[in-house]
NULUMKE-753518 format. One line per 3 residues: number of its first residue (from 1); their letters; for each residue x, y, z of C-alpha. Coordinates in Angstrom, 2 decimals. Example, Ala and Ser with C-alpha at 12.3 -4.5 7.8 and 13.67 -1.06 7.14 Angstrom:
BEGIN
1	as	12.30:-4.50:7.80  13.67:-1.06:7.14 .
# end
This chain:
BEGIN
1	xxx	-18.36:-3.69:4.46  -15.42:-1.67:4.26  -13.85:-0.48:0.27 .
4	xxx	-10.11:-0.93:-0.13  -8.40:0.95:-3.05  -5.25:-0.96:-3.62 .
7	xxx	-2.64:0.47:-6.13  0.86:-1.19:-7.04  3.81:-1.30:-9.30 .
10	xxx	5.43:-3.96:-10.11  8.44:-4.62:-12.36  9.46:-8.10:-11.48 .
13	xxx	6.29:-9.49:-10.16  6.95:-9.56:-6.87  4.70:-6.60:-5.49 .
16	xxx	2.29:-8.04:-7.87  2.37:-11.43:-6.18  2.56:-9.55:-2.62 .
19	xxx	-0.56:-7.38:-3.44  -2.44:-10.61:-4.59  -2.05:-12.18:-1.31 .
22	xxx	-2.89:-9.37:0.38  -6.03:-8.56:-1.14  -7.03:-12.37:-0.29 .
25	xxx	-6.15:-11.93:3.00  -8.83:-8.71:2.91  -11.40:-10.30:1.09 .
28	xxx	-11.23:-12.80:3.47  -12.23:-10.13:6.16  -14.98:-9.12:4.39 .
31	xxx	-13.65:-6.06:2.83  -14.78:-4.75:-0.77  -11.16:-4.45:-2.67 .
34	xxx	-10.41:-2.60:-5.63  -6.84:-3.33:-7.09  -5.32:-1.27:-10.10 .
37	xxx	-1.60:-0.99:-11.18  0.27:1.92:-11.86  1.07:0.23:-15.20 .
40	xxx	-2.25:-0.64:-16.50  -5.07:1.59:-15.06  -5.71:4.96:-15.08 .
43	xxx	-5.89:6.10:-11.07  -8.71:8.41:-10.20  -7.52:10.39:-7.72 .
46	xxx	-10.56:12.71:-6.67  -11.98:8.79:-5.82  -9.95:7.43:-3.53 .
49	xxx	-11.37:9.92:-0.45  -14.24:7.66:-1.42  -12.44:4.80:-0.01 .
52	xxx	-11.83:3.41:3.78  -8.23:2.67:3.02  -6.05:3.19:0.46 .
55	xxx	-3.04:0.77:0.15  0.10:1.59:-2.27  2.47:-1.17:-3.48 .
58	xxx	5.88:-0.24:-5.41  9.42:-1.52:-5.49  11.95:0.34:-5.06 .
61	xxx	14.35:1.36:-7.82  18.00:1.33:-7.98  19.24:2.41:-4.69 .
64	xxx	16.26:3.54:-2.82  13.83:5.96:-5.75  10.75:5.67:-6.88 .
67	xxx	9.47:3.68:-9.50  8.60:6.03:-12.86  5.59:4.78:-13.19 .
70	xxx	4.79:5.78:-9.08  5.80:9.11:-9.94  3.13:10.91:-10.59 .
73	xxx	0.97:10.00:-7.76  3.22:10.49:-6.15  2.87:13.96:-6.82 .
76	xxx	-0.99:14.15:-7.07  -1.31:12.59:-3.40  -1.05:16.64:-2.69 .
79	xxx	-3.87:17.64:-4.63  -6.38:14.96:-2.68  -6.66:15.65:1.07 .
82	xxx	-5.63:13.24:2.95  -6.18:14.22:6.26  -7.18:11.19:8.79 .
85	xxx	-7.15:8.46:5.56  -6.36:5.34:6.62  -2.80:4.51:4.23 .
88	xxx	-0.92:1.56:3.78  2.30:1.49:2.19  4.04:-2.14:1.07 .
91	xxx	6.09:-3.84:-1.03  9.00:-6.06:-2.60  12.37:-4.19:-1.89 .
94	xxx	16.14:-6.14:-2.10  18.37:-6.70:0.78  21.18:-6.67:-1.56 .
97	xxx	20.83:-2.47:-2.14  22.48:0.04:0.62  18.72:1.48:0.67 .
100	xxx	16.30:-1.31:1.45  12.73:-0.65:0.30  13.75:3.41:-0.30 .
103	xxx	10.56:3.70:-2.21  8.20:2.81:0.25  9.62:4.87:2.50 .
106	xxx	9.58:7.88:0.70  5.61:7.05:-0.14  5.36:6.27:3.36 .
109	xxx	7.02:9.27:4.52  4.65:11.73:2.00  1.09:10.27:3.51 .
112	xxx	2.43:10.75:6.69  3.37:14.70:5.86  -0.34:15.07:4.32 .
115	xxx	-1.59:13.60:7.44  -2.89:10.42:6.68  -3.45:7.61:9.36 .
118	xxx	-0.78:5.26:8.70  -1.15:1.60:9.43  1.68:1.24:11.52 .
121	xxx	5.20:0.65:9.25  5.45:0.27:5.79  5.59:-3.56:4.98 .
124	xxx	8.68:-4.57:2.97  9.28:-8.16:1.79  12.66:-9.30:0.96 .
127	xxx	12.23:-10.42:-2.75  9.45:-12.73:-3.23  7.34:-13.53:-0.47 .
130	xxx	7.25:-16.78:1.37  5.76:-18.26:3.76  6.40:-16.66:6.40 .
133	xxx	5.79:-13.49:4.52  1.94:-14.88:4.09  2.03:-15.05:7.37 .
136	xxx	3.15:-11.20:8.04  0.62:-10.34:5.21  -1.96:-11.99:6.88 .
139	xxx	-0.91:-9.79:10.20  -0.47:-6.50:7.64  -4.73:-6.90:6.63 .
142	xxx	-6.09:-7.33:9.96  -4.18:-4.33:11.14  -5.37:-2.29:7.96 .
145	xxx	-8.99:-3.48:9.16  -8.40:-2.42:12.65  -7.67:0.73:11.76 .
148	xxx	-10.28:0.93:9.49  -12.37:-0.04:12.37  -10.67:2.91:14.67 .
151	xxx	-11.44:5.44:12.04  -15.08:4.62:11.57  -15.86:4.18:15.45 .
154	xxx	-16.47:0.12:15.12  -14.57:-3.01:16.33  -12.84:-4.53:14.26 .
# end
């Protein structure tokens, strides 16, 4: 069984609602998932190498920045390496905004520069999700578990 470390901000509840279905969607794959918020929980960052993947949900404030509260780990993804872990990036982000989901891209963007394995693009949801978001969530955790699956040497 594979250990997810999941770890989102939330401000309206929308990445909060996101993250819940996607750590169903996991746990329905048989994955162990862990799920703190940036809010709440302290984040222990010398841990998460302990991890298979490690998935990061935030919204995106203003007109494309990081949340405040996303900050800091932000910064203190440097200090971990990185190298070859398996990183998901998601969340809510609004259409409305010149900069759709800039926050996930720019978390997106920094696990790619400290060489993580990306699962393919970061997954933004317009708002809160709907069905047919469930639907791309459900495609979003079996492509997290195949790359799981390509990093360990196993089929998914």
């Amino acid at each position: 069984m594979s250990k997810i470390f999941m770890v989102y901000a939330s401000q309206s509840g929308n990445t909060e609602i996101i993250t819940d279905i996607l750590e169903e969607q996991l746990n329905r794959q048989g994955h162990e998932v862990v799920v703190k918020s940036f809010d709440f929980d302290d984040i222990p960052m010398d841990a998460l190498v302990d991890y298979d993947a490690i998935l990061v949900g935030t919204y995106t404030w203003d007109d494309g920045e990081l949340p405040y509260e996303v900050e800091d780990f932000y910064i203190e993804m440097e200090d971990i390496d990185l190298t070859d872990q398996v990183i998901g990036v998601y969340g809510s982000a609004d259409s409305f905004y010149d900069t759709y989901g800039g926050a996930i891209e720019l978390v997106w963007d920094h696990a790619k520069h400290l060489g993580a394995t990306l699962v393919d693009e970061p997954l933004k949801i317009d708002l809160e999700p709907n069905r047919q978001d469930e639907d791309r969530l459900a495609a979003y955790a079996r492509l997290i578990s195949e790359k799981i699956a390509e990093k360990n040497g196993t089929v998914a």
